[in-house]
Backbone bond lengths (Angstrom), bond angles and torsions (degrees), N, CA, C in turn:
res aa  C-N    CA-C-N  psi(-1)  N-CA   C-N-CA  omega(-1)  CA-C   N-CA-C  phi
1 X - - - 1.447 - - 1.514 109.80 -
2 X 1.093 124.62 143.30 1.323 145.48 171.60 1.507 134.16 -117.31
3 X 1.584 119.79 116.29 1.345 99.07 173.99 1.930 129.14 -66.12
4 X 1.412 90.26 148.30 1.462 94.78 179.13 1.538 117.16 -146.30
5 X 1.814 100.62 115.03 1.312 93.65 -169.71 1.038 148.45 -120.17
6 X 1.472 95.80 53.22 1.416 114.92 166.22 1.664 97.19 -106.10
7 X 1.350 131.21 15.16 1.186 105.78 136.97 1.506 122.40 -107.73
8 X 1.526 115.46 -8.72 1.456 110.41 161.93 1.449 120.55 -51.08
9 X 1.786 99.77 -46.33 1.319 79.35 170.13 1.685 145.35 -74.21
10 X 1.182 111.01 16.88 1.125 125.25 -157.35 1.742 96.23 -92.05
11 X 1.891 102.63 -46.47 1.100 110.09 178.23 1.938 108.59 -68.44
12 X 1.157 119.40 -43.09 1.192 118.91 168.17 1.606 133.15 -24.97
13 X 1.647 90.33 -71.83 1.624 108.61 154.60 1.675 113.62 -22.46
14 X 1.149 102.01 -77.59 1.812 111.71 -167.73 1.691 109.36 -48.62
15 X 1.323 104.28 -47.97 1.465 111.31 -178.59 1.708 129.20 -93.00
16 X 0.938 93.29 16.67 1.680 111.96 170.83 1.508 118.83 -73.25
17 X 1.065 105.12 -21.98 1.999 104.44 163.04 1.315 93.63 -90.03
18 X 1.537 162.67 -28.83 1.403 161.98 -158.35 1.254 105.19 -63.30
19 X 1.101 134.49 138.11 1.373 148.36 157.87 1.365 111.33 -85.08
20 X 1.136 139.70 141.73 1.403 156.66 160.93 1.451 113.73 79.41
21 X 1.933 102.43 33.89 1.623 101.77 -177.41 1.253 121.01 -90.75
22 X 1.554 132.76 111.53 1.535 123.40 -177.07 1.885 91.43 -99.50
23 X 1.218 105.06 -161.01 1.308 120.77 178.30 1.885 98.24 -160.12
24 X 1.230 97.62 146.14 1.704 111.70 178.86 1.302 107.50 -140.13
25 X 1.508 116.56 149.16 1.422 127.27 -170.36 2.116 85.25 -86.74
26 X 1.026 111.35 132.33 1.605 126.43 172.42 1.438 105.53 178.01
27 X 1.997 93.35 140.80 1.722 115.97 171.51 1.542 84.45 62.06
28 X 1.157 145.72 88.36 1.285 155.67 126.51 1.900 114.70 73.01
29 X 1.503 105.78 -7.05 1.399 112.96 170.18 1.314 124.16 -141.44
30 X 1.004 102.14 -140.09 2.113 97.83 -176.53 1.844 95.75 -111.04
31 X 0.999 93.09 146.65 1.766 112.91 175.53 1.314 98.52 -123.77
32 X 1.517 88.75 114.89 2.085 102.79 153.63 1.738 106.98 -72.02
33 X 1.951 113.94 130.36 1.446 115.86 152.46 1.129 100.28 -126.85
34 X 1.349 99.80 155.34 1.620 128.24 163.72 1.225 138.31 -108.63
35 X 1.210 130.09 55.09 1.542 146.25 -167.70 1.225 107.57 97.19
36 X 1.293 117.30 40.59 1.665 130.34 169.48 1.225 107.29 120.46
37 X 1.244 112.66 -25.46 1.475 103.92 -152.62 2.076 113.28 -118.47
38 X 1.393 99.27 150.93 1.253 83.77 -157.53 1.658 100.74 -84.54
39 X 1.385 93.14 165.53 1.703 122.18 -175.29 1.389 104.79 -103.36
40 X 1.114 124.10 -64.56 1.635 130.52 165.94 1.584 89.02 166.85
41 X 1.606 87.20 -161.67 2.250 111.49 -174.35 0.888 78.61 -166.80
42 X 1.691 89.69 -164.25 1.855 129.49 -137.09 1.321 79.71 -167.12
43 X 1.650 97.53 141.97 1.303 119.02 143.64 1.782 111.81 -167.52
44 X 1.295 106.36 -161.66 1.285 91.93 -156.58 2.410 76.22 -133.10
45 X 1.610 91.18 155.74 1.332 94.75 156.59 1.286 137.65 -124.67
46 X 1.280 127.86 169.55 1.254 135.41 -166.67 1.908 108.51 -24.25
47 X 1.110 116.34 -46.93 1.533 153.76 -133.38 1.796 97.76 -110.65
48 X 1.612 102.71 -6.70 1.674 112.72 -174.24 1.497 115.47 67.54
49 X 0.606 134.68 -29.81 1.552 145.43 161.71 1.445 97.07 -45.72
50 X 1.708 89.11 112.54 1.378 110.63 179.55 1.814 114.63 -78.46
51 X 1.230 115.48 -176.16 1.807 119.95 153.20 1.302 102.35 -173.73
52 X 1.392 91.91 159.77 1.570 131.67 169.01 1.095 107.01 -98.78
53 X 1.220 131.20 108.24 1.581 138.17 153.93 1.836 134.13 -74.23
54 X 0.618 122.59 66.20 1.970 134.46 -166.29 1.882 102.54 -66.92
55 X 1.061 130.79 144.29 1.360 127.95 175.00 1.833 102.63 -145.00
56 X 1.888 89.52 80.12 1.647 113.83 168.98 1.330 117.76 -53.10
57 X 1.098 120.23 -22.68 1.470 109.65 -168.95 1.998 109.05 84.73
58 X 1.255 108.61 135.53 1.626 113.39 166.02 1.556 115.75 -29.77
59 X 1.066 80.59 -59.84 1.882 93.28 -171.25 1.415 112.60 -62.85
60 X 0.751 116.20 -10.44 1.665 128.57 178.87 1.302 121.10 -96.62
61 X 1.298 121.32 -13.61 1.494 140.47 -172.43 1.695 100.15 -66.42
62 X 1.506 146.05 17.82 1.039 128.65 156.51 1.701 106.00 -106.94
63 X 1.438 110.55 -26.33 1.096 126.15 -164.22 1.830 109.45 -53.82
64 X 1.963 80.53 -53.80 1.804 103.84 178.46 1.604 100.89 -43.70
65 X 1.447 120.26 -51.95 1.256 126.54 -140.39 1.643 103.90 -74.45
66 X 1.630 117.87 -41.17 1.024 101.05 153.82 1.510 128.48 -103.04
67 X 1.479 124.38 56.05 1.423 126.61 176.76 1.913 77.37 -97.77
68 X 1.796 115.78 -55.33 1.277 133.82 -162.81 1.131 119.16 51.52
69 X 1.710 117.50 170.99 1.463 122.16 -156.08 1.492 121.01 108.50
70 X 1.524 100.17 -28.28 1.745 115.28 -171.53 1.499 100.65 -99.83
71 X 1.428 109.86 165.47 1.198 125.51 171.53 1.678 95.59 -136.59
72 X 1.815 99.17 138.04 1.465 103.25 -178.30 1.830 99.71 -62.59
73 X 1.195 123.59 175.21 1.665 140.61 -156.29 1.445 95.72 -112.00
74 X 1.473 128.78 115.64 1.333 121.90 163.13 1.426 96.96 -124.35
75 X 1.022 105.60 156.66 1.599 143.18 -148.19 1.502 111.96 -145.56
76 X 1.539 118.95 116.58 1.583 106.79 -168.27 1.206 103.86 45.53
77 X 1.400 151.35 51.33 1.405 109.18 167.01 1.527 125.85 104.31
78 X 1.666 76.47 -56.26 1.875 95.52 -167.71 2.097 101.45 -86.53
79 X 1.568 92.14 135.89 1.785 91.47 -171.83 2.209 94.80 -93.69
80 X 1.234 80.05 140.43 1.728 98.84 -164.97 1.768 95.20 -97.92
81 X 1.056 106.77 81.93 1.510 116.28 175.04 1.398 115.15 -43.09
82 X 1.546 115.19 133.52 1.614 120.17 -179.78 1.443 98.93 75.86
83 X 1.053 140.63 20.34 1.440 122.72 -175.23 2.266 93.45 -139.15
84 X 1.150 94.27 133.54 1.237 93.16 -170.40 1.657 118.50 -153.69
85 X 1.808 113.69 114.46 1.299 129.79 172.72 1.469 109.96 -54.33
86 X 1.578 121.98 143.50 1.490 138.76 -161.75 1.543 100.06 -152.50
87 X 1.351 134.05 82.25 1.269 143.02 -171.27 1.963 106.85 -38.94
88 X 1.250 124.83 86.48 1.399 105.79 171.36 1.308 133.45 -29.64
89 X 1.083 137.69 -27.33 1.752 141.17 154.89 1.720 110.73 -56.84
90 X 1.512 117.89 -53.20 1.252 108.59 176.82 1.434 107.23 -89.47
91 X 1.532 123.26 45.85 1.854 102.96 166.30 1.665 105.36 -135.16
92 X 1.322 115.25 93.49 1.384 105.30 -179.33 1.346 100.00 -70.18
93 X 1.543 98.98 -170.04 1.645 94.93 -158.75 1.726 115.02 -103.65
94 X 1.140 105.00 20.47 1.461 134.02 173.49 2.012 100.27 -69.22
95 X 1.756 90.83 -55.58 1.231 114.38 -179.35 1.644 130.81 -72.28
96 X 1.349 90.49 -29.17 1.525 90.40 -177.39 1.434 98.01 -94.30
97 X 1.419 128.78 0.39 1.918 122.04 -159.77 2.054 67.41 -101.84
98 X 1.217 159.80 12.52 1.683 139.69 -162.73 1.701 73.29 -134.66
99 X 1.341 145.86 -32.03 1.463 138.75 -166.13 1.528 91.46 -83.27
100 X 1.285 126.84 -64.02 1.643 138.80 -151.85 1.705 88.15 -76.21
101 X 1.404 129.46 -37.33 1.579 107.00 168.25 1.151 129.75 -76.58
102 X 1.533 108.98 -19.05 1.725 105.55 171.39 1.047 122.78 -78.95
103 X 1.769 110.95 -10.35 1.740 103.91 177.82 1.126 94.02 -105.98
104 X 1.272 145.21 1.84 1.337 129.75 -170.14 1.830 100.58 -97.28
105 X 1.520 111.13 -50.44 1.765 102.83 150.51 1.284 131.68 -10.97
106 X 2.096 92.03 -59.95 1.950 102.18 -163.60 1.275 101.08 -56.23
107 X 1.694 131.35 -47.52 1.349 153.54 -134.60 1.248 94.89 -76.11
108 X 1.659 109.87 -63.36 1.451 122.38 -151.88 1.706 95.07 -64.68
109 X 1.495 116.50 -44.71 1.365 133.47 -178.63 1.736 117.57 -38.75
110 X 1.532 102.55 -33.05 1.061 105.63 168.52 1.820 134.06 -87.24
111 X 1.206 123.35 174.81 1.646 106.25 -177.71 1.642 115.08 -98.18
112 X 1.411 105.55 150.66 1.667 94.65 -146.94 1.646 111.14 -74.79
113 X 1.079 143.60 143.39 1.512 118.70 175.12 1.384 122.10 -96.81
């Protein structure tokens, strides 16, 4: 994985009214958090094929399903619940502003550390 940032900035854009947004290099690209906690990233792979990474939270997993476009995130194998890939080619930005509010909800939802 590779960072790429013209889709950071994409995430940037959205969260620029946000208060308490850092970003950290993790899992091969940049991760948006919001008072500790992560929001999701972008990066791009070997293969150019970009993504959007969103981290809905469990409880949110019907919400994702009909926002759609995403695929839940498996890892080894293992599927990483609430956390969900969004192909950058298929997410206009109609789509990614309904992804970047549902994780930005989960985030805020939580208490900050």
């Amino acid at each position: 994985m590779a960072v790429d940032e013209s889709l950071n900035e994409k995430y940037r854009s959205a969260l620029d009214q946000v208060s308490g947004v850092t970003e950290r290099r993790m899992m091969g690209g940049v991760c948006f958090m919001v008072n500790g906690h992560m929001l999701g990233g972008a990066h791009r792979e070997k293969d150019g094929t970009g993504y959007f990474m969103f981290r809905v939270g469990k409880d949110n997993a019907d919400l994702a399903d009909r926002i759609g476009g995403g695929e839940v995130m498996k890892q080894g194998g293992r599927i990483m619940s609430g956390l969900y890939f969004v192909k950058a080619d298929d997410c206009p930005h109609a789509l990614f502003e309904k992804w970047a509010s549902l994780a930005l909800s989960h985030a805020l939802s939580l208490p900050p550390k």
